[in-house]
C-alpha positions in Angstrom: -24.5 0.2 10.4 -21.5 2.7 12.0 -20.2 2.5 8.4 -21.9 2.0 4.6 -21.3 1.3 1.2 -22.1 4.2 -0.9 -22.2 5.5 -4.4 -18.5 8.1 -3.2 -17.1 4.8 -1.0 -17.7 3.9 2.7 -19.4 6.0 4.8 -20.0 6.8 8.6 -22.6 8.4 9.1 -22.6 9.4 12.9 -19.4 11.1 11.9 -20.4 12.5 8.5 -17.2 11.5 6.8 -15.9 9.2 4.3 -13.5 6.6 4.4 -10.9 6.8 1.2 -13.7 7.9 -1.0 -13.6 7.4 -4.3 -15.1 11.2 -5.5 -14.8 14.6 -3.6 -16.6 14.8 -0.4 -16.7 17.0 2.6 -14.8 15.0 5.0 -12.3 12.3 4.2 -10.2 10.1 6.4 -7.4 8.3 4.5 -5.8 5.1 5.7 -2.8 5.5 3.5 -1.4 7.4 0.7 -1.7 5.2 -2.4 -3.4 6.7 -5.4 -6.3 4.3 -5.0 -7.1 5.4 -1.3 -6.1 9.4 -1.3 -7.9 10.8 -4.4 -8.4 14.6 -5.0 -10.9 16.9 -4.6 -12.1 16.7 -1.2 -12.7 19.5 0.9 -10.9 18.2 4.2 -8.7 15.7 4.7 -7.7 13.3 8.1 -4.4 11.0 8.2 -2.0 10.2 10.3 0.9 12.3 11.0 3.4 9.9 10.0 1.5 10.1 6.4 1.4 13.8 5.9 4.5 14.7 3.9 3.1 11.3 1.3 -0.6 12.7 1.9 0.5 16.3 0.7 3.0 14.8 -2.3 0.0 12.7 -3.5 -2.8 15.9 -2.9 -0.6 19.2 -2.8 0.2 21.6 -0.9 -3.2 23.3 -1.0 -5.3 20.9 0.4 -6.5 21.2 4.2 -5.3 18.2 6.2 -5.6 17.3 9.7 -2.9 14.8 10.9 -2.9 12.8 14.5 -0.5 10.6 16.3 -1.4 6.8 16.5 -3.9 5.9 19.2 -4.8 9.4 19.8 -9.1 9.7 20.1 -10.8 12.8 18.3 -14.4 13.7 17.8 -16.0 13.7 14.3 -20.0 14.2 15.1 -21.0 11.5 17.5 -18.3 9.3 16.3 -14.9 9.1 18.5 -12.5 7.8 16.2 -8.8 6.6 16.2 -6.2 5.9 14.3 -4.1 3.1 14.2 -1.1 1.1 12.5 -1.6 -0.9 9.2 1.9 -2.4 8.4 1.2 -1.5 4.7 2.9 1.5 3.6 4.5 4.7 6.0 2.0 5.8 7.7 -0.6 3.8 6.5 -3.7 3.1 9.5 -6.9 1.2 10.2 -9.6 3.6 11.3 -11.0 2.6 15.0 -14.8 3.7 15.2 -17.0 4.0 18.1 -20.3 4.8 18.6 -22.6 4.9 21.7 -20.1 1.8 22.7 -20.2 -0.2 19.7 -16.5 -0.3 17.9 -15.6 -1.2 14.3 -12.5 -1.4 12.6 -11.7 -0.6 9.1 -8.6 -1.8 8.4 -8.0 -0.2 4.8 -5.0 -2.2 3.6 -2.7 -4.2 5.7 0.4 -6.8 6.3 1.1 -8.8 9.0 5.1 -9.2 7.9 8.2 -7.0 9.4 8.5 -4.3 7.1 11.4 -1.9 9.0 10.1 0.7 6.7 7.0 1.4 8.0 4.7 1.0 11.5 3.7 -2.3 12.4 0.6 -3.3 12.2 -1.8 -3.4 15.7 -4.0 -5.6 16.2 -7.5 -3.7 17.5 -10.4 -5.5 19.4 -13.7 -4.6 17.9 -17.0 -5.5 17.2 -17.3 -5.1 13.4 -13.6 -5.7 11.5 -13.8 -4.7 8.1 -11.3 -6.2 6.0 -9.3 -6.1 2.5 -9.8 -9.6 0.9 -6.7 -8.8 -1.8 -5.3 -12.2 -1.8 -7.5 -14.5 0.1 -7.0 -17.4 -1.5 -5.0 -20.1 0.2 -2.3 -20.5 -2.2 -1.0 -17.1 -1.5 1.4 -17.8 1.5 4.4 -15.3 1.6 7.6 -16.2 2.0 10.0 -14.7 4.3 10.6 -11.0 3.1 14.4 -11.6 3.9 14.4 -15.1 1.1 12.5 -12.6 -1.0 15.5 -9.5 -0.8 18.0 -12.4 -0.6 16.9 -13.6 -4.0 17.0 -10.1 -5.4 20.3 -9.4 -4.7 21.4 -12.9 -6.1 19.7 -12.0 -9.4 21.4 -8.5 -9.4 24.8 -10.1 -8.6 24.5 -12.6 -11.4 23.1 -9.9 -14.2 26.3 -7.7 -13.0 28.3 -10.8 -13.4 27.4 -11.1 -17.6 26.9 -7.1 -17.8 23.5 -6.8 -17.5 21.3 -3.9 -16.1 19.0 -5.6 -13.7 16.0 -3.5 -13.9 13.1 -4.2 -10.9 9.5 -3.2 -11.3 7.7 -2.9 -8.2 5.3 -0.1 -7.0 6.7 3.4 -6.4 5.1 4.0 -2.5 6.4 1.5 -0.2 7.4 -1.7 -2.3 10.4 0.4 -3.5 11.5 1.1 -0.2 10.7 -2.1 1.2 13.2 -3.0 -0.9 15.7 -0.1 -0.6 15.5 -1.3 3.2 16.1 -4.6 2.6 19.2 -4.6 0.8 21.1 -3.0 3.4 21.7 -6.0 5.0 23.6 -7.0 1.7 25.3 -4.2 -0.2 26.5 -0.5 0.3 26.1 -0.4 -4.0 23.7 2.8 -4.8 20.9 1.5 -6.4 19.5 3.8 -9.4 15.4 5.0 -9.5 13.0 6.1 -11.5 12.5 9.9 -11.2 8.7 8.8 -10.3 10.0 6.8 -6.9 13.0 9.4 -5.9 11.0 11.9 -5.0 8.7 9.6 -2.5 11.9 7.6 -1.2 13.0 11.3 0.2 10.1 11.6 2.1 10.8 8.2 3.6 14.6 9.3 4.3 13.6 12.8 5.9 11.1 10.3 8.2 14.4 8.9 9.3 14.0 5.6 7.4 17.6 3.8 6.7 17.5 3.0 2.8 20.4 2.4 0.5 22.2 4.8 -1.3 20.0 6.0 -4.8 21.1 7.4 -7.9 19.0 8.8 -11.0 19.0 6.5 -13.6 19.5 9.3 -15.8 21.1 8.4 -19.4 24.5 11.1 -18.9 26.5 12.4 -16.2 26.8 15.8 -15.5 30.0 16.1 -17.3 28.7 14.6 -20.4 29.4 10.9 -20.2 27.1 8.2 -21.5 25.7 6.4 -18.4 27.2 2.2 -18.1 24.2 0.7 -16.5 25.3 -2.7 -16.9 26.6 -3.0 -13.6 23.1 -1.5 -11.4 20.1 -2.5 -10.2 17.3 -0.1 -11.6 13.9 0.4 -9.3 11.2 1.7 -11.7 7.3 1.8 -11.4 5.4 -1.5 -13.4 4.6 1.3 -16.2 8.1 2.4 -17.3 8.0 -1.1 -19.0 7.3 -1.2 -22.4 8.1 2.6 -23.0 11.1 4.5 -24.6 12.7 4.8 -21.1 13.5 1.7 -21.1 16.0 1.6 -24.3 18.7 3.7 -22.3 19.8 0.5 -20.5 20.8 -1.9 -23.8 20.9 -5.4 -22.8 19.4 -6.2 -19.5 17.0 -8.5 -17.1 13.7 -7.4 -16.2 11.7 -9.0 -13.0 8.5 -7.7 -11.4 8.4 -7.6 -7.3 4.7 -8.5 -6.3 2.1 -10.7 -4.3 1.1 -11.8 -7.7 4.5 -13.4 -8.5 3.2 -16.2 -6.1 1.3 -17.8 -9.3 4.1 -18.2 -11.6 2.1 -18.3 -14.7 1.3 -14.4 -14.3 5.0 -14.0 -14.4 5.1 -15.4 -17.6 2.1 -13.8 -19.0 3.6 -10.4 -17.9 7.1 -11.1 -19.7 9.3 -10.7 -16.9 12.5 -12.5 -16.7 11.8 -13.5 -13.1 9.4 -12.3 -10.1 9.6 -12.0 -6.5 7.0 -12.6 -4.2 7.2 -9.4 -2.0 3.6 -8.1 -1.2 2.5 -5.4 1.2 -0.7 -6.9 1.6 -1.8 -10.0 4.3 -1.7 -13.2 2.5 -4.6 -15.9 3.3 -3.1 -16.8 7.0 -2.7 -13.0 7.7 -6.0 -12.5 6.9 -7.3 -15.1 8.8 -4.9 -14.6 11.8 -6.2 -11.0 12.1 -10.1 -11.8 11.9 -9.0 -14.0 14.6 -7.0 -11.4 16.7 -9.4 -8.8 16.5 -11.9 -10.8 18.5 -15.0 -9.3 15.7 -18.2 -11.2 15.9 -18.6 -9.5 12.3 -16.7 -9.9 9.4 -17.0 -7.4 6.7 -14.7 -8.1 3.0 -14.1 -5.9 0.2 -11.3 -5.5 -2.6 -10.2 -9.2 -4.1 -11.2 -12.3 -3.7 -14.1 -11.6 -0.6 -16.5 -14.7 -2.0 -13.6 -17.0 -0.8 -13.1 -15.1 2.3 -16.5 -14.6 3.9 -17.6 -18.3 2.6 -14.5 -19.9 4.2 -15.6 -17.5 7.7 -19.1 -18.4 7.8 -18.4 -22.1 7.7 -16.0 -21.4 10.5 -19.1 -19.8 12.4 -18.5 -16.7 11.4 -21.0 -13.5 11.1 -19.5 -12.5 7.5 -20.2 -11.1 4.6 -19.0 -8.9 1.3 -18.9 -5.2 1.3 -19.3 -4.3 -1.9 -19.3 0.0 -2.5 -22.0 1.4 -5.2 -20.7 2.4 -8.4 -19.6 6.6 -8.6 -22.9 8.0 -9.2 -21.6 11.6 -10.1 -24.8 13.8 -8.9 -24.0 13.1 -5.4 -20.3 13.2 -5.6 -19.4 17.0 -5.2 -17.3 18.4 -2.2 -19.8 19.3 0.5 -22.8 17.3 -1.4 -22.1 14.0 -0.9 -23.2 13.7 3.0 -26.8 12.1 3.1 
């Protein structure tokens, strides 16, 4: 096994590091900058270099990070590993693995749609692919990301048509700029954001990514002036809803942007006025397409709904089965004290 479920997360061990481990270790190589996959604490840190300004805004300044191009080979131990595009978020990467000539893949998370906001994702021959299982289930099938943006700016329009704030939830790193991104194509109109997403939507300007025009969806201008928001689309994270932030708008419309919104009863259950299927995650014939693509004899599945997945792949002739990490067990989980 080139890499293991452990109590701190997966684990090479030729290489003595960790792959987005869940507690402080010594050595940690993060696919992407999510809060889930780039946690603090460790001692040294490995990304790409087109995720070091989101690695550091997650981490701070303080940590000690060593960033590489895509594609580019280095050393860790007797492991030569790589880095390479994921199609999730800016910057995000599937870690290439090789070991006295056998290669496996971890492919953290990943989407097989355009996304103009972020690298697209390469496929990478290996031996071993071990892959996210988010939504594999056959009924999640994406639609186009343009219907998607499309139907998002129709909804705006109308709301601005009866003097309604149109207020979006959808994940601060990547889904709000995925959408930013996306309604170029439709509108010069600033869009106003949550003081948790501007901050993470610089970083993906000063990349050199085109995005609309923001505002702060502060409640005054600086003269003064009470803020009309009945006119604006509103970007805010899924937990702004529900709290006093949200009274500043008056009367409004309120829609989640998600994978999830595939099942329309969640939508309901959640409260939203509407929801847009917009995911940064493969759906069930992205998953399977890249199994496919990768040319793996092995199928390894964690994260979601991996019963479905490796049962569908072995009775397609497939070597598959779940990955499923230990819980924390905290004794072994200090920087430096981890490696076994």
């Amino acid at each position: 096994m080139i890499v293991e479920a452990t109590h701190e997360g997966l684990y090479c061990r030729a290489g003595d590091f960790y792959i987005d481990p869940k507690s402080p270790v010594r050595q940690a190589v993060l696919t992407h900058a999510h809060s889930d996959h780039a946690r603090v604490g460790s001692r040294r840190y490995i990304t790409s270099d087109s995720s070091r300004e989101l690695t550091i805004k997650r981490l701070g300044k303080g940590i000690e990070l060593s960033t590489f191009p895509f594609g580019a080979t280095f050393k860790l131990g007797k492991a030569t590993v790589s880095l390479h595009p994921a199609g999730h978020i800016l910057g995000s990467s599937q870690v290439r693995i090789e070991v006295a000539g056998e290669v496996w893949v971890v492919s953290g998370d990943y989407k097989r749609d355009d996304d103009p906001t972020c690298e697209r994702f390469e496929v990478v021959k290996c031996d071993t692919f071990v892959t996210e299982a988010t939504f594999a289930l056959p009924i999640y099938n994406w639609p186009e990301a343009s219907t998607s943006i499309n139907e998002i700016f129709d909804w705006w329009m109308k709301n601005r048509s009866n003097a309604k704030a149109s207020i979006l939830f959808c994940y601060s790193l990547g889904k709000a700029q995925r959408v930013l991104g996306g309604l170029l194509t439709h509108t010069n109109q600033p869009v106003r954001l949550h003081g948790a997403i501007a901050p993470l939507t610089k970083i993906y300007r000063e990349a050199g990514i085109p995005l609309l025009e923001t505002l702060p969806a502060t409640i005054c201008t600086n003269g003064g002036d009470r803020i009309d928001f009945s006119q604006d689309l509103v970007i805010a994270p899924p937990a702004a809803d529900g709290t006093s932030w949200m009274k500043r708008f008056g009367k409004c419309s309120t829609a989640l942007c998600s994978g999830w919104m595939q099942i329309r009863g969640n939508r309901r259950r959640r409260g939203y006025d509407r929801g847009f299927v917009l995911s940064d995650h493969a759906d069930w014939k992205g998953l399977i397409k890249t199994i496919k693509e990768t040319k793996a004899n092995r199928i390894l599945a964690l994260h979601g709904r991996t019963d479905v997945l490796v049962k569908y792949l072995r009775e397609d002739g497939y070597e598959a089965e779940e990955m499923k990490p230990c819980r924390l067990h905290t004794k072994d989980s200090k920087a430096g004290g981890g490696e076994k």
